[in-house]
Backbone bond lengths (Angstrom), bond angles and torsions (degrees), N, CA, C in turn:
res aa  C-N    CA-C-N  psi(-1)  N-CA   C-N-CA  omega(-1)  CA-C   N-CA-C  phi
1 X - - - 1.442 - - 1.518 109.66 -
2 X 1.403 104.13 131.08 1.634 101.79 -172.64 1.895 120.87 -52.74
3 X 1.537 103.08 -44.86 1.301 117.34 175.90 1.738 109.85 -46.31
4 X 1.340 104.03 -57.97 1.914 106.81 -175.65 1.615 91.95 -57.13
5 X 1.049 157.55 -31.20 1.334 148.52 -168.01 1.662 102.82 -84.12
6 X 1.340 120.14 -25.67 1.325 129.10 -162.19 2.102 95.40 -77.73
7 X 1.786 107.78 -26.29 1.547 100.66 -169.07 0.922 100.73 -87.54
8 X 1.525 128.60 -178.75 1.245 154.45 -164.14 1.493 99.02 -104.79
9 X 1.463 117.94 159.64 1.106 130.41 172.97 1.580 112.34 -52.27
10 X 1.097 131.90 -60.87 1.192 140.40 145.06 2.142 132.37 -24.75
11 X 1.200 94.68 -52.71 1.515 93.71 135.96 1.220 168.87 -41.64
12 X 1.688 84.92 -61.44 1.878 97.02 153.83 1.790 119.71 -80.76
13 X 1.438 101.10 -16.49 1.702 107.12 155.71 1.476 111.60 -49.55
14 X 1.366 133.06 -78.58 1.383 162.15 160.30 1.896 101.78 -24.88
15 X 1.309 98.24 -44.00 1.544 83.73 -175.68 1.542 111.21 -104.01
16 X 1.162 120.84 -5.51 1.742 118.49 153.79 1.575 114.67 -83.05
17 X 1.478 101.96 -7.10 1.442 93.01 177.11 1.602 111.21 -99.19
18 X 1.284 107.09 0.99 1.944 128.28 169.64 1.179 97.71 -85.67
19 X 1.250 133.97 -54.14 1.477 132.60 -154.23 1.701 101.40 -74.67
20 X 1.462 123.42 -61.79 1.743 108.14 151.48 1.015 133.14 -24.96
21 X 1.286 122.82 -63.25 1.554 134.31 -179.05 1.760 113.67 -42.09
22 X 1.850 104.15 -55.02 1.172 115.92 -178.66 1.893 109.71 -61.99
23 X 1.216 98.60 -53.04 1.255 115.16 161.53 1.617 129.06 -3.86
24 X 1.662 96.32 -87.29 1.237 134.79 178.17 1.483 107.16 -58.42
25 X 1.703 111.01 -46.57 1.533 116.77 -175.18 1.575 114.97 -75.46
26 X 1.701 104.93 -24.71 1.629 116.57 171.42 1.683 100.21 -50.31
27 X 1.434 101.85 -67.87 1.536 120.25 -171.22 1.788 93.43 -22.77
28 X 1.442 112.41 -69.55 1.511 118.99 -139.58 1.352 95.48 -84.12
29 X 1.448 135.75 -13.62 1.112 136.40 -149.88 1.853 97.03 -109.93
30 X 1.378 103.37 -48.01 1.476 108.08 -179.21 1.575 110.75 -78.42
31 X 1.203 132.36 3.48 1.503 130.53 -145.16 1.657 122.32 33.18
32 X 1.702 105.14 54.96 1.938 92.36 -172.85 1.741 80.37 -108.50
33 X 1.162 69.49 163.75 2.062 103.88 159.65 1.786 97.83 -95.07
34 X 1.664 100.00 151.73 1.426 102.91 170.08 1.143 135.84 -46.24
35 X 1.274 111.48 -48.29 1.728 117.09 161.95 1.639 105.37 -24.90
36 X 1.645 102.35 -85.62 1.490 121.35 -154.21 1.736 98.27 -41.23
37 X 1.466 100.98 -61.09 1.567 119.49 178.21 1.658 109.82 -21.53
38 X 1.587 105.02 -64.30 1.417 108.56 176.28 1.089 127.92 -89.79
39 X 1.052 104.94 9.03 1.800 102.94 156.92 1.613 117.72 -91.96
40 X 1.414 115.94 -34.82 1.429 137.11 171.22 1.867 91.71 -42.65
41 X 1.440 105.90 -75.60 1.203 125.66 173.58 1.627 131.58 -14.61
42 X 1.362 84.84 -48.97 1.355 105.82 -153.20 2.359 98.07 -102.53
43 X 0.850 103.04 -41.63 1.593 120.71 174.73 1.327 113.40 -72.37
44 X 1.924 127.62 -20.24 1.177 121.75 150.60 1.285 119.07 -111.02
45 X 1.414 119.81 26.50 1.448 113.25 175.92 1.413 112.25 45.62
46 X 1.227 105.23 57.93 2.207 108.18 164.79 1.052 121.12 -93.66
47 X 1.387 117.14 -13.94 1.294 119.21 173.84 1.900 103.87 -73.22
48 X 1.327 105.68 -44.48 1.632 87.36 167.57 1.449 116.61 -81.32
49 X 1.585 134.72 9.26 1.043 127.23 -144.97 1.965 75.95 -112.39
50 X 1.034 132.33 -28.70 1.458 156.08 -158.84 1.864 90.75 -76.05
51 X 1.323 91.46 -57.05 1.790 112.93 -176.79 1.530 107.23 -69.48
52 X 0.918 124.23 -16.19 1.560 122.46 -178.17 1.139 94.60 -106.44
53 X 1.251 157.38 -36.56 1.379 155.56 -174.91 1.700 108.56 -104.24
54 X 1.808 121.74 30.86 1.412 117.51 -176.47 1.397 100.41 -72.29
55 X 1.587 119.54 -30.73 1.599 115.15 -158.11 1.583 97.54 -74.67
56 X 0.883 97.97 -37.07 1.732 90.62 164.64 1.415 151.97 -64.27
57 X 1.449 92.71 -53.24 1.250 113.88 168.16 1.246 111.43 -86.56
58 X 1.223 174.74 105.93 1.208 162.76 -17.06 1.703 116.37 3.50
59 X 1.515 118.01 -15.56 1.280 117.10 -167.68 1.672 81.15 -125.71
60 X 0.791 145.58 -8.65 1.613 136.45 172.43 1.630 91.06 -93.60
61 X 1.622 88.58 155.31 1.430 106.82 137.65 1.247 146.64 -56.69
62 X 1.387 124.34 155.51 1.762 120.31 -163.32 1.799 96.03 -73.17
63 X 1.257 109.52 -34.19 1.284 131.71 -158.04 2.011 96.57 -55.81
64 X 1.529 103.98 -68.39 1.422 124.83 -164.30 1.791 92.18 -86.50
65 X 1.619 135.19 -8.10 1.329 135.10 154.76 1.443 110.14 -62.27
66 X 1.559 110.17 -43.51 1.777 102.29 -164.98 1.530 94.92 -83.53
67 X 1.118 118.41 -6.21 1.696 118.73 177.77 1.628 117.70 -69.45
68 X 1.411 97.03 -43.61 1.644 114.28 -158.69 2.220 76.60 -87.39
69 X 1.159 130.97 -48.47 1.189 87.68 -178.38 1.737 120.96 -103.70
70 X 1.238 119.38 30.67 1.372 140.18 136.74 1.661 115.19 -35.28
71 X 1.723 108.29 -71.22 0.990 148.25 -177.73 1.725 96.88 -51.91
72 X 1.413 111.11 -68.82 1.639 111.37 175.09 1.851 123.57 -55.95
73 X 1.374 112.86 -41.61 1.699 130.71 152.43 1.781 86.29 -38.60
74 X 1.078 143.68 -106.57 1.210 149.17 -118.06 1.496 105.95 -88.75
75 X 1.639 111.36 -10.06 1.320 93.33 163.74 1.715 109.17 -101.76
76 X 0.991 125.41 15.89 1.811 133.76 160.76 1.688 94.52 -97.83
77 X 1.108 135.83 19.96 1.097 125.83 165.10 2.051 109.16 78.54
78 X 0.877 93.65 3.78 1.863 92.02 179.35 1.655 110.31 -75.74
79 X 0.857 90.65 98.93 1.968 99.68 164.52 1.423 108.73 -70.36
80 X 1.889 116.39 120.80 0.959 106.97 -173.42 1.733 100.47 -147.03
């Protein structure tokens, strides 16, 4: 993706260390097991969806991050 080439080494540090965080907080927040988690994950593309929204989210909270893509889940129709 052109944008992930656009950050700094330090960036894509910072933003794999968002994409865990969200991750991990999905897990506890949605009640999944890892599996489910990464398949959720992985079938809506959030990990790039995480990457398209770094300029943002890096300055939010993980809290109001798992919200905004809560918010994106439920407008593809994912009940979660």
């Amino acid at each position: 993706m052109a944008e992930k080439e656009r950050l700094t080494k330090k960036q894509k540090d910072d933003l794999y260390l968002i994409q865990v965080r969200l991750f991990r907080l999905a897990q506890k927040t949605w009640n999944l097991g890892a599996e489910k988690c990464s398949e959720l994950f992985n079938k809506y593309k959030l990990y790039d969806y995480i990457q398209t929204c770094y300029g943002f989210f890096h300055i939010q909270g993980d809290e109001a991050n798992l919200e905004d893509i809560s918010e994106y889940l439920r407008h593809k129709g994912v009940a979660i």
